[in-house]
N, CA, C and O of each residue as an XYZ file, in Angstrom:
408
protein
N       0.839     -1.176      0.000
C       0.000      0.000      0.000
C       0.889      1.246      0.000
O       1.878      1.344      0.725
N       0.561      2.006     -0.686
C       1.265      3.350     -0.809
C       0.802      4.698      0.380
O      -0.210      5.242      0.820
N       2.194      4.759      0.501
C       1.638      5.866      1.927
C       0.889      7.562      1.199
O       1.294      8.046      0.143
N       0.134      7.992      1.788
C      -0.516      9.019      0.560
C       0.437     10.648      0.573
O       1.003     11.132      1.553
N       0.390     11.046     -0.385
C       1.221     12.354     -0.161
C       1.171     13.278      1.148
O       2.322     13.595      1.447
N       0.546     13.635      1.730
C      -0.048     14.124      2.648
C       0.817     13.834      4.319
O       1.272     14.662      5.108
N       0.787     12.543      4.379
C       1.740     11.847      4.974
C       3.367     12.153      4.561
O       4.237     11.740      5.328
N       3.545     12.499      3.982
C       4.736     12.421      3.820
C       5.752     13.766      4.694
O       5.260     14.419      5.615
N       6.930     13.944      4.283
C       7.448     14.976      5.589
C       7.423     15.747      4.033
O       7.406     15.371      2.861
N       7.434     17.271      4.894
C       7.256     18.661      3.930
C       8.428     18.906      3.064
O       8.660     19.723      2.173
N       9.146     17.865      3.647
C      10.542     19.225      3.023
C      11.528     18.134      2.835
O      11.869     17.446      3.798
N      12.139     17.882      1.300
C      12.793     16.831      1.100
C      14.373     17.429      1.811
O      15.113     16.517      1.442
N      15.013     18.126      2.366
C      15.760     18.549      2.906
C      15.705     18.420      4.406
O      14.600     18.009      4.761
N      16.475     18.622      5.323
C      16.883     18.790      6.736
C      18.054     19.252      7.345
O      19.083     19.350      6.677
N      18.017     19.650      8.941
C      19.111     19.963      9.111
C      19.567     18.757      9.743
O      18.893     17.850     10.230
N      21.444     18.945      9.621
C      22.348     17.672     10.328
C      22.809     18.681     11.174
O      23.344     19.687     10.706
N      22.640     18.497     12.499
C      23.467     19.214     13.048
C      25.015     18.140     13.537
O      25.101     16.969     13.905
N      26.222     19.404     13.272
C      27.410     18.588     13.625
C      28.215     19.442     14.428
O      28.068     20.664     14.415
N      29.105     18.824     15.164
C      30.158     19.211     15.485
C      31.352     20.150     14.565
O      31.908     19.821     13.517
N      31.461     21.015     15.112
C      32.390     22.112     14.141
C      33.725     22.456     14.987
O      33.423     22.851     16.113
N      35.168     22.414     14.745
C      36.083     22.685     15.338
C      36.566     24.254     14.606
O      36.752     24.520     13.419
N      36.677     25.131     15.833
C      36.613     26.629     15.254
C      37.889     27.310     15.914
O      38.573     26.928     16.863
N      37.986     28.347     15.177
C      39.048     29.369     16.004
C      38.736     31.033     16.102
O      38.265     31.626     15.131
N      38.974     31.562     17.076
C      38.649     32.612     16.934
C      39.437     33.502     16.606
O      40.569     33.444     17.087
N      39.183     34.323     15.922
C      40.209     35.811     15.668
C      40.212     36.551     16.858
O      39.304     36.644     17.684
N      41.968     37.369     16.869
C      42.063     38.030     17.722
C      41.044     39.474     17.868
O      41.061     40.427     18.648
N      40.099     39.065     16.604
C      38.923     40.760     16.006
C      37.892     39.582     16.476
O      36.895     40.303     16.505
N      37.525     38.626     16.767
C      36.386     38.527     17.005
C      35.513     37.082     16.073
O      34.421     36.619     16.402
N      36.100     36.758     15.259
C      35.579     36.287     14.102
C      35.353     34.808     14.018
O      36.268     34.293     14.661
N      34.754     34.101     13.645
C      34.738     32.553     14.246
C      34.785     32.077     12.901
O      34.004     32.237     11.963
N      35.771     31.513     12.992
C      36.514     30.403     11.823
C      36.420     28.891     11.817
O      37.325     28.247     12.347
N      35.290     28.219     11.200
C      35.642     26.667     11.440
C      36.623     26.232     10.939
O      36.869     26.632      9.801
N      37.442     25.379     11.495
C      38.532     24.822     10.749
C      38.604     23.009     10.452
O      39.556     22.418      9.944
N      37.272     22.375     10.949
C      37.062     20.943     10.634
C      35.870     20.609     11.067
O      35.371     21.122     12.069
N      35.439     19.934     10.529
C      34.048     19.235     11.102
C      33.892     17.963     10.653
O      34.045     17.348      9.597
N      33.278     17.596     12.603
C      33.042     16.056     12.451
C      31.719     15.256     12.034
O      30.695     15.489     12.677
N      31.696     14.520     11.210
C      30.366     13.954     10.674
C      29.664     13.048     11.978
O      29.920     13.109     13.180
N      29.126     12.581     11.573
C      27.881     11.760     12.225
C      28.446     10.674     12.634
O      28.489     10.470     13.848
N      29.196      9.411     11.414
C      30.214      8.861     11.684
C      31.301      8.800     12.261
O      32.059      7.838     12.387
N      31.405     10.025     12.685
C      32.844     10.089     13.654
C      33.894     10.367     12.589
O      35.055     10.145     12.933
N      33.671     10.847     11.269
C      34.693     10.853     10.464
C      34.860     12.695     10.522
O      33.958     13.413     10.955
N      36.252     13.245      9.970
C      36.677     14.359     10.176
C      37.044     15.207      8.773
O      37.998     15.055      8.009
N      36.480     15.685      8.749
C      37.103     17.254      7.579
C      37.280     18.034      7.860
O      36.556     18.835      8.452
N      38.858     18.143      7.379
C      39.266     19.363      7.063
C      38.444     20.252      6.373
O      37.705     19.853      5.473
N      38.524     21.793      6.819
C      37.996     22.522      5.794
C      39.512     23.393      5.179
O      40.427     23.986      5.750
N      39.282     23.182      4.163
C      40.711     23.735      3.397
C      40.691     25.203      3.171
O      41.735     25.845      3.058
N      39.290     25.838      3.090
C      39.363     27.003      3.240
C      37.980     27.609      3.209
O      37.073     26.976      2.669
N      37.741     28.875      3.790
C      36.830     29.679      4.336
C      36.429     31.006      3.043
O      36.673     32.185      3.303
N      35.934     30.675      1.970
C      35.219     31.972      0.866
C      34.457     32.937      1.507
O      34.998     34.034      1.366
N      33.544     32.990      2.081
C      32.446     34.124      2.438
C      31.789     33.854      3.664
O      31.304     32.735      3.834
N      31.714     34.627      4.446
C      30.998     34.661      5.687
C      29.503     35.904      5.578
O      29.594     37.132      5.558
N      28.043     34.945      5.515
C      27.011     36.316      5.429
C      26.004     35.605      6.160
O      25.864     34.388      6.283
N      25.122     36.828      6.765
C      24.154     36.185      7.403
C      22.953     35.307      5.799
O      22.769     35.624      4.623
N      22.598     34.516      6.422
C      21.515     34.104      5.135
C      20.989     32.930      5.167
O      21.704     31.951      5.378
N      19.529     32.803      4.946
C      18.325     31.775      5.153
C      19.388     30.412      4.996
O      20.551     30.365      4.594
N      18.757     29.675      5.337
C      18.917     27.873      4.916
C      17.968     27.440      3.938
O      17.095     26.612      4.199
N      18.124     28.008      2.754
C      17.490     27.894      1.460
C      16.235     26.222      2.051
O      15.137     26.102      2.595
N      17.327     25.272      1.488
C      16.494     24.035      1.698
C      15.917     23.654      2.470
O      14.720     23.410      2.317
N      16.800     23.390      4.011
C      16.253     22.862      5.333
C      15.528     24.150      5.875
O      15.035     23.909      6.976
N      15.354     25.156      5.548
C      14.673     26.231      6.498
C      15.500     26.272      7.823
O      16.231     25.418      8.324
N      15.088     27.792      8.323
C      16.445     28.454      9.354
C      17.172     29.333      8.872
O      17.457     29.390      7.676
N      17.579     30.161      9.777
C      18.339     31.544      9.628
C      19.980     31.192     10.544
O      20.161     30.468     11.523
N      20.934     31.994      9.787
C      22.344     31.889     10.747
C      23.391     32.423      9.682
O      23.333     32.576      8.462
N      24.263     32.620     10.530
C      25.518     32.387      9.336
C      25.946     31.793      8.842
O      26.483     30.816      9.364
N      25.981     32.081      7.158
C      26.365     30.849      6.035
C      27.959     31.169      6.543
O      28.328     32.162      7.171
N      28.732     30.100      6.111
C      29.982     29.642      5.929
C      29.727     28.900      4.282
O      29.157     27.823      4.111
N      30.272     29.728      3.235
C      31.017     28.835      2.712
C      32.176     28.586      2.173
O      32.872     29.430      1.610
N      32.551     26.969      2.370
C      33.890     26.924      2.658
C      33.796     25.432      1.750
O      32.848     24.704      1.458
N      35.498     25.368      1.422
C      35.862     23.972      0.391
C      36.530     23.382      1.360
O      37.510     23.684      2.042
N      35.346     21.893      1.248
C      36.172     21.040      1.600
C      36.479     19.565      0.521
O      35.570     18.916      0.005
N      37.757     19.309      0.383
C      38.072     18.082     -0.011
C      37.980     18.535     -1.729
O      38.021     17.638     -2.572
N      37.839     20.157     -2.195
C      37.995     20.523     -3.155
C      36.334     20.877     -3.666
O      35.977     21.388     -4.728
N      35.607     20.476     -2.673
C      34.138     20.981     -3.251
C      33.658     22.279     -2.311
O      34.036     22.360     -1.142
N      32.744     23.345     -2.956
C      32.370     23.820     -2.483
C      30.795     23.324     -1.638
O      29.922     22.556     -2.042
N      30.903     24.311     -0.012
C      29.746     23.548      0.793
C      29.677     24.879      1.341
O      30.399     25.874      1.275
N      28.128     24.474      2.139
C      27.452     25.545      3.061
C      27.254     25.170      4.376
O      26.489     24.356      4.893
N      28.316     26.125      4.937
C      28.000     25.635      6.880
C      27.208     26.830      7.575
O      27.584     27.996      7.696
N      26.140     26.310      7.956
C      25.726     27.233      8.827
C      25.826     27.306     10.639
O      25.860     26.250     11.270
N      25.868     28.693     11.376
C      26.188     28.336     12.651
C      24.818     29.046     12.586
O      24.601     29.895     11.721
N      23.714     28.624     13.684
C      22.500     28.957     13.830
C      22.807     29.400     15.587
O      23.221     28.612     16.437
N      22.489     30.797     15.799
C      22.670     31.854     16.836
C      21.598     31.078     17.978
O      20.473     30.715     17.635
N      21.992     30.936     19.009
C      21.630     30.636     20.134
C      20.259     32.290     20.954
O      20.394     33.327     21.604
N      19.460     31.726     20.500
C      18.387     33.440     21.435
C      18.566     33.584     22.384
O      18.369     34.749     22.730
N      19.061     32.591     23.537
C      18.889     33.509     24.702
C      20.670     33.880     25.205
O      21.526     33.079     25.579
N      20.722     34.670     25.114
C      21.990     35.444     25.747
C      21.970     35.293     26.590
O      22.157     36.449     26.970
N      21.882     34.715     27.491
C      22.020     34.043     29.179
C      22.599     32.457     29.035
O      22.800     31.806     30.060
N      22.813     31.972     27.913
C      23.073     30.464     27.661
C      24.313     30.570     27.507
O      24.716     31.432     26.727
N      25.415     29.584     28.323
C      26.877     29.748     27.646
C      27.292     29.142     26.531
O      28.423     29.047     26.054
N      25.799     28.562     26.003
C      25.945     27.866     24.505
C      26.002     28.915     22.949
O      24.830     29.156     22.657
N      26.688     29.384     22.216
C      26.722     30.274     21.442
C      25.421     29.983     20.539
O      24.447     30.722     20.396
N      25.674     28.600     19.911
C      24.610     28.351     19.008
C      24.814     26.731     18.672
O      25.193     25.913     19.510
N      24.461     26.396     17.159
C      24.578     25.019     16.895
C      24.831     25.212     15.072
O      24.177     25.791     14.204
N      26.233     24.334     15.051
C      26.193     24.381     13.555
C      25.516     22.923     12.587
O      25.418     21.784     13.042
N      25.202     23.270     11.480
C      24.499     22.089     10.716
C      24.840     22.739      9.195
O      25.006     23.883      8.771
N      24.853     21.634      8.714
C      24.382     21.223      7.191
C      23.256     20.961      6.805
O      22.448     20.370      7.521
N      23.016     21.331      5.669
C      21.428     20.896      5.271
C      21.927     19.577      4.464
O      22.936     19.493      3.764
N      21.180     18.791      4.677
C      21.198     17.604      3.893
C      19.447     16.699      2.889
O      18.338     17.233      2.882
N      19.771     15.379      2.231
C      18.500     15.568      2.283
C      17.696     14.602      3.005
O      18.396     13.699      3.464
N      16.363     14.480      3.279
C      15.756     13.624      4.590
C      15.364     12.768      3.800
O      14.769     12.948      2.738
N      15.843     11.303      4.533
C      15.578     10.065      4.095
C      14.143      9.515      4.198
O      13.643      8.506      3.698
N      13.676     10.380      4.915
C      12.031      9.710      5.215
C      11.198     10.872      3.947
O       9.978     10.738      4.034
N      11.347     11.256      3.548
C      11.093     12.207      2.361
C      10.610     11.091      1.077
O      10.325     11.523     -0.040
């Protein structure tokens, strides 16, 4: 039996949230410099192109894009801002990927 459209999830996209290894500038500036997958596996990011605030096109969500090459491809990291300024958590970074239950 076929499950009916309706049922299905909205948005063939999602967020992954991952682990991001960062550095900060002595100005302030937050630089990822690797991130760990889901698997426990590790990338390098070889380098950092543009830093802007801007939507999460696919998965939906607002933050700062990162994009940055890794492994020679270009990708989009976002760090999504933590609201309450009383949290010593800054925020949470993710990838959009796409959702398997889709």
């Amino acid at each position: 039996m076929n499950t009916p459209r309706s049922a299905w999830p909205k948005n063939p996209y999602k967020k992954q949230y991952i682990t991001v290894r960062v550095e900060f500038t002595d100005d302030g500036i937050l630089f990822p410099r690797s991130l760990l997958w889901t698997d426990g596996q590790e990338y390098p990011i070889d380098r950092v192109k543009d830093i802007c605030s801007a939507p999460a096109l696919k998965a939906g969500g607002q933050g700062d894009r990162y994009t940055v090459m890794i492994r020679g491809r270009e990708r989009y990291l976002f760090f999504e801002h933590n609201p309450d300024p009383c949290d010593a958590r800054l925020g949470k970074w993710f990838v959009e990927v796409k959702n398997p239950d889709y």
